[in-house]
C-alpha positions, 0 to 999 in steps of 0.5 A: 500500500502506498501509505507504507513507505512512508512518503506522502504525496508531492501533489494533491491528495486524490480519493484515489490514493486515500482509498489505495493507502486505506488498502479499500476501494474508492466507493469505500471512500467516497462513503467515508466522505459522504457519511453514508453508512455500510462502512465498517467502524475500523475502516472509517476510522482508517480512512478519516485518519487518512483524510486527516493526516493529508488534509484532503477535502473535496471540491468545494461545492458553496450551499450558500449556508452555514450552521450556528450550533448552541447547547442550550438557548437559556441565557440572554448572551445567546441573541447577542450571538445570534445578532452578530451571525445575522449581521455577516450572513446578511452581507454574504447572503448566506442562509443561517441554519441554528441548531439547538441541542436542548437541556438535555442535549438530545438532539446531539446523537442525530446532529453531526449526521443531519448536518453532514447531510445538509452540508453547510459551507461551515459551522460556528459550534458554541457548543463544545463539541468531542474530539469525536465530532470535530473529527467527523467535520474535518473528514467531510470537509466542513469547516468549523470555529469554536465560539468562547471555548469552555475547555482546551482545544488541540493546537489548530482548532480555530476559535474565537474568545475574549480576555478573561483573564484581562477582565476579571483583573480589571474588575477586581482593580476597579475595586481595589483603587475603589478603597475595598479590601475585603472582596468577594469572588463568586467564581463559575465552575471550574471545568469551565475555561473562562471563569478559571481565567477570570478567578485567576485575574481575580487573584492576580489584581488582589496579589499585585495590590499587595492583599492576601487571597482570601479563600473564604471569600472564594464561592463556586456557582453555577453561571444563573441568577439563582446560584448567583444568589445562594452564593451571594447569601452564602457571603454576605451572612458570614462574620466578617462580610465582604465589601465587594463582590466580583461575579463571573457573569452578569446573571450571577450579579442580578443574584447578587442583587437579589441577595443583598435586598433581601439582606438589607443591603443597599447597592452601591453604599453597603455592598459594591457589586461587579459582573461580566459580560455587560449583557443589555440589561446590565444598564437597565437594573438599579442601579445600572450594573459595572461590568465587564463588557465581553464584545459578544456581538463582534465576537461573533462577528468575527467567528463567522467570518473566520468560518465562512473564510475556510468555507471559502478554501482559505487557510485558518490563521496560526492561532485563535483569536481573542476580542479584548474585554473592558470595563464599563463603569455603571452605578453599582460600585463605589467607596466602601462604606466609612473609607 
């Protein structure tokens, strides 16, 4: 078989030599690519490592679509996404097809196959997708950018993020020049990229102002308003409660509130509140809510224009790329109390 020696082909990469390297015949091939069944799993997997080591695509064949793909459409950020997906798609006059997996994520084991199918020119996956999935994507040649990736990718996976870890240091910092010193930290899950660089941007602005990491003022939760709430309750009831709280994003802030009312506390004069994301409603609570501004819509934008790119047969740039964050100041934080 060809793939023996060793040597990989000085010209493109033809289904024929994928099939004579595989040691299987054309149509097996062109099965695998099509992802039609009636081909055995060691052979498929054979074969799409073949694909995949000689980066062979077919011939591009533009549907003039692309597939937008959420695990769960529960949160607000979601229309901000969307928003900016809308906008590119619009300007290149591609149809936008969106694919929702659900709470349960039901419709994941039927996805990869519906969309192989319909065969977009690329997909933007905001869920995070198995090695597995993306491995199937690539086989058939359909392009792919993960949008805020919640976990390490393999080198060479386009993405598009945001400087968490910028963020959540500017965050902390606009407290501490504030006068704070007790600062809490709603922190997110930690199996979530994001909100482990925004805990440690966090942790270096409270380092870097020469204050102790306080680990009793570290509280996990969940990213929604509810946990945000019980782990704000959770702070503020303590002996010596913080003076501030940096949450992980904008609905654990809105929990944040919650809390401190039921508490009897006032916002900003008790308790100073920070969030993360700067979601529209942040500027409409009371009172208007400082956040860190996480350009969703421009991250969106760039990401479809990234994956539309590839679409196009363009190469992938070397590494992913991250949208800077900021801090908009609102009327949530200020001085503590009798400083």
């Amino acid at each position: 078989m060809a793939e023996a020696d060793g040597v990989d082909p000085a010209g493109p990469v033809t289904i024929s030599y994928i099939a004579e390297s595989a040691g299987v015949s054309v149509p097996t091939v062109s099965k695998v690519i099509n992802g039609r069944s009636g081909v055995a799993a060691a052979t498929r997997a054979r074969v799409e490592a073949l694909i995949s080591r000689y980066g062979y695509r077919k011939p591009i064949q533009r549907s003039n679509m692309m597939e937008l793909v959420f695990d769960e459409l529960a949160h607000m950020w979601g229309v901000e996404i969307i928003r900016g997906v809308e906008q590119v798609a619009r300007e290149q006059r591609v149809g936008v097809v969106l694919t929702e997996f659900g709470p349960e994520r039901n419709t994941i084991h039927y996805w990869i196959d519906d969309t192989i199918s319909r065969r977009p020119d690329c997909v933007v996956t905001v869920a995070q997708l198995s090695d597995e999935q993306r491995a199937q994507l690539s086989a058939r040649g359909i392009p792919y950018v993960v949008f805020d990736p919640t976990v390490e990718l393999p080198d060479g996976v386009p993405f598009v993020g945001a400087t968490n870890w910028t963020g959540g240091r500017s965050a902390t910092r606009h407290l501490v020049q504030l006068g704070h010193r007790r600062i809490g930290m709603i922190a997110g899950p930690d199996r979530i990229l994001c909100c482990r660089a925004r805990l440690d941007g966090f942790r270096a602005a409270i380092d870097g102002a020469g204050l102790a990491v306080d680990a009793d003022l570290i509280v996990r939760a969940g990213l929604t308003q509810d946990e945000g709430r019980a782990a704000a309750r959770a702070l503020l009831t303590r002996p010596r409660r913080p003076t501030a709280i940096f949450a992980s994003n904008d609905l654990q802030a809105f929990g944040v509130y919650q809390a401190a009312r039921e508490l009897g506390l006032r916002i900003p004069e008790d308790l100073s509140v920070v969030g993360f994301d700067d979601l529209p409603l942040a500027a409409l609570v009371d009172p208007p809510l400082t956040t860190v501004h996480q350009p969703l819509t421009e991250m969106a934008v760039a990401a479809t224009e990234l994956a539309l790119a590839l679409g196009r047969g363009e190469k992938a740039p070397p590494a992913g790329l991250e949208l800077a964050t900021t801090l908009t100041v609102r009327q949530s934080t200020a001085p503590p109390a009798g400083s």
